[in-house]
Phi, psi and omega in degrees: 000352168093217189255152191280117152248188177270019153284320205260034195228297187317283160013245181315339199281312168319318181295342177265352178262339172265332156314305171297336181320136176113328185240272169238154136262029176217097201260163165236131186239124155201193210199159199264228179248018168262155215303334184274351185285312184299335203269332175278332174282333167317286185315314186309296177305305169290338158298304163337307185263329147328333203240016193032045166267178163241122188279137191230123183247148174229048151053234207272145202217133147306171164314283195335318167304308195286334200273312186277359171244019211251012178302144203034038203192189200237144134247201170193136231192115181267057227201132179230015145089248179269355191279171183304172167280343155266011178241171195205144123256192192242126152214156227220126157219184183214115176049061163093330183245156193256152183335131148328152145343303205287315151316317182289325198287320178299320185253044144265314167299326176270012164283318207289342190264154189290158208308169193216092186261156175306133155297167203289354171258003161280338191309143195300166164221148160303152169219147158278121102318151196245091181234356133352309203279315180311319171248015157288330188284297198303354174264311181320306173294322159299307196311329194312332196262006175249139177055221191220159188314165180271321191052076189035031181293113161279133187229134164249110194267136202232097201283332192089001182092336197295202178258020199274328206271026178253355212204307192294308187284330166289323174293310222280316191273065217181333181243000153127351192299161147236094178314162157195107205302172158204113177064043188283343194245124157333115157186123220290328189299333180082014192332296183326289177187155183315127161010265224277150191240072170267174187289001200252321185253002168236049185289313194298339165298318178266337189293321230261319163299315182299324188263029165092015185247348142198184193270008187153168202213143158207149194230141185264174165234176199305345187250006178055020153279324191296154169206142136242146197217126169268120173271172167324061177180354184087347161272170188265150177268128150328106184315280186325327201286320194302329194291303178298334172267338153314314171265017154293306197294312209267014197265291173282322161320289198311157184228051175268160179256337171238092172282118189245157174241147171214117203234193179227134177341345180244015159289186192266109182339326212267022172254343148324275156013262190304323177299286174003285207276357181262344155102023201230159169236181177260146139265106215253118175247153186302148173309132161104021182211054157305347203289305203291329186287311203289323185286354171247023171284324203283343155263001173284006211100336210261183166244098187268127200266346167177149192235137159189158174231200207302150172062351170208139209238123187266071191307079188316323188287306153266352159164165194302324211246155188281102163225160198284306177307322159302302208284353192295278155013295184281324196310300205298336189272349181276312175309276204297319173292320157295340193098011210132154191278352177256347191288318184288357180244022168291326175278332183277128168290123171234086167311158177288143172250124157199157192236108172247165182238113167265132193279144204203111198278167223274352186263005167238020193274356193256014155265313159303324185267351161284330181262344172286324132329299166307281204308324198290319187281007193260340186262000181219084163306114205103345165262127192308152186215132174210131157275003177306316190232037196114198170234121156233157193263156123211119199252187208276017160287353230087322199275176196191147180218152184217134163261155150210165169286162199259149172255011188205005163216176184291029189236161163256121167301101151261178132234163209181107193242124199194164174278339197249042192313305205298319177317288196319307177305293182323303153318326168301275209297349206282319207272301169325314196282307226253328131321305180284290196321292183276003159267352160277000000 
């Protein structure tokens, strides 16, 4: 839809209010802490009421929050999640989940059609709401049924400046932690250290752990769906691994008779491993569409039991949408019931990982991936092949590789989890470059 302004907010917000006539008339709105939200939720809200819903504004909200308030009813979320502080988005839910292909493909089309408002004695009016306290208790309360009390486990939480220092350090110490902050205050700027939480950008989080100042540490991104987590040494954990021990957890826990984990095509065998052997299997859906994936296991029948992909986790049990704060919650309670953070990744195999990008201009990538299909599996013979979602290989050690096209650079992806990654890469990508070469 190009860049979010307060036009492109007005917008959306009529369109979205015009989709629902009929259905709900009522959205909840809020936004995260960067500098550009009031003048865009403002904007929102008045497209929203034009179109004559009514809007219950909840100001400033992690998602995760906003996603949970927005159950039986619409939100909308002013966020652009982990991105700089001058950049901002729109995200759409519906009863708890954020909007589909398909919903999104609608209310793109009546943004580009002309706006369509409620007559003037239908337009919606605002109310404020409070929902920060309701869904710090419903995270308190579910996470209550998972692992074990913390009893005073220092956990160091690193918000990021983000909307995480509204939600994360109060559940944890609410569950018994003895918290310790970094960057604790709601602020767009980002002071602290950038949005996105990599291992390059929470060093003062793992130096501060690393040193004896807690038993494990976790940083957020700006909107607190993301969680990265540092062990007692000061390194960042593998996402997957964090993924494999959650869907391990959640696996075995479960009294299902077909426990599915749903996951995204670059995740790791080694959250296969642990569902398998936990007695449940994976299911893989394209990146950014866990929604979609969990409806078509639950229409196929099945029963999903925790959905994610790297950094980000879909707690089922508690609610449709991707949260951090759950997984902060749950993590910790698992950590304090193992003994530690090493006890839960002692089972899970963590092969060398690596991700390179070969460069590909965007008008040939669907001619490199035809051919990349054909040619990959010709080069490593005896390995499974599925196409669904790019060609990913997997072979019988485990180990794997997957291409896919980048949806937003000039690049083709690989990846690759191997004892021998570098080989692995190098040929994968050696079969890629020789694609590109000749559609090029």
């Amino acid at each position: 839809m190009g860049e979010v302004t307060p036009d492109l907010a007005l917008a959306v917000g009529t369109a979205a209010g015009r989709d629902a006539r009929g259905d709900d008339d009522v959205f909840v709105v809020a936004r995260d802490g960067r500098k550009t939200g009031p003048a865009l939720a403002a904007a929102m809200t008045a497209g929203l009421e034009a179109a004559g819903m009514r809007v219950l504004r909840a100001g400033v909200l992690p998602t995760p929050a906003l996603a949970y308030a927005s159950q039986s009813r619409r939100g909308v979320q002013l966020t652009a999640s982990h991105n700089p502080p001058e950049d901002n988005g729109i995200k759409l839910f519906v009863d708890g989940t954020e909007y589909d292909r398909e919903r999104e493909r609608t209310i793109e089309e009546f943004v580009d059609a002309d706006p369509e408002y409620a007559s003037w004695a239908d337009w919606g009016e605002p109310e404020d709401i409070e929902v920060l306290p309701d869904y710090r208790e419903a995270v308190v309360d579910y996470a209550s049924d998972h692992g074990g009390p913390l009893d005073g486990l220092t956990v160091a939480v690193d918000c990021g400046n983000g909307v995480a220092s509204l939600t994360t350090p109060q559940v944890l110490g609410e569950l018994g932690a003895h918290v310790v902050t970094l960057n604790a205050n709601v602020d767009g700027h980002f002071p602290g250290r950038p949005s996105k939480p990599t291992p390059e950008t929470v060093t003062d989080l793992r130096s501060f752990v690393a040193d004896g100042g807690a038993a494990f540490g976790i940083a957020h991104d700006g909107d607190a769906d993301r969680i990265v987590v540092v062990d007692g040494d000061g390194d960042v954990v593998h996402e997957d691994t964090v993924l494999a021990i959650l869907a391990d957890h959640y696996t075995r826990s479960s009294d299902v008779a077909d426990p599915v984990v749903v996951t995204t095509p670059n995740a790791s065998a080694r959250i296969d491993e642990r569902v398998e052997a936990a007695g449940g299997r994976v299911e893989r859906v394209r990146l950014g569409a866990l929604h979609e994936g969990i409806a078509d296991v639950r229409g196929n029948g099945g029963d999903v039991v925790f959905a994610a992909e790297p950094w980000k986790h879909v707690h089922v049990g508690f609610g449709g949408w991707i949260d951090g704060v759950t997984s902060a919650a749950v993590l910790g309670r698992l950590v304090a019931d193992a003994g530690g953070l090493g006890a839960l990744r002692d089972p899970v195999t963590e092969r060398p990982y690596r991700k390179v990008s070969v460069d590909c201009p965007d008008h040939a990538k669907d001619a490199v991936m035809a051919q990349v299909e054909t040619e990959l599996p010709k080069a490593f013979e005896g390995a499974e092949v599925d196409t669904e979602y790019g060609v990913r290989l997997s072979f019988p050690d485990a180990s794997w590789t997957l291409v896919r096209p980048s949806g937003t650079e000039p690049y083709v992806r690989v990846y690759a989890e191997s004892d021998d990654v570098d080989e692995l890469v190098e040929a994968v990508s050696d079969v890629v470059a020789a694609a590109v070469e000749d559609a090029v």
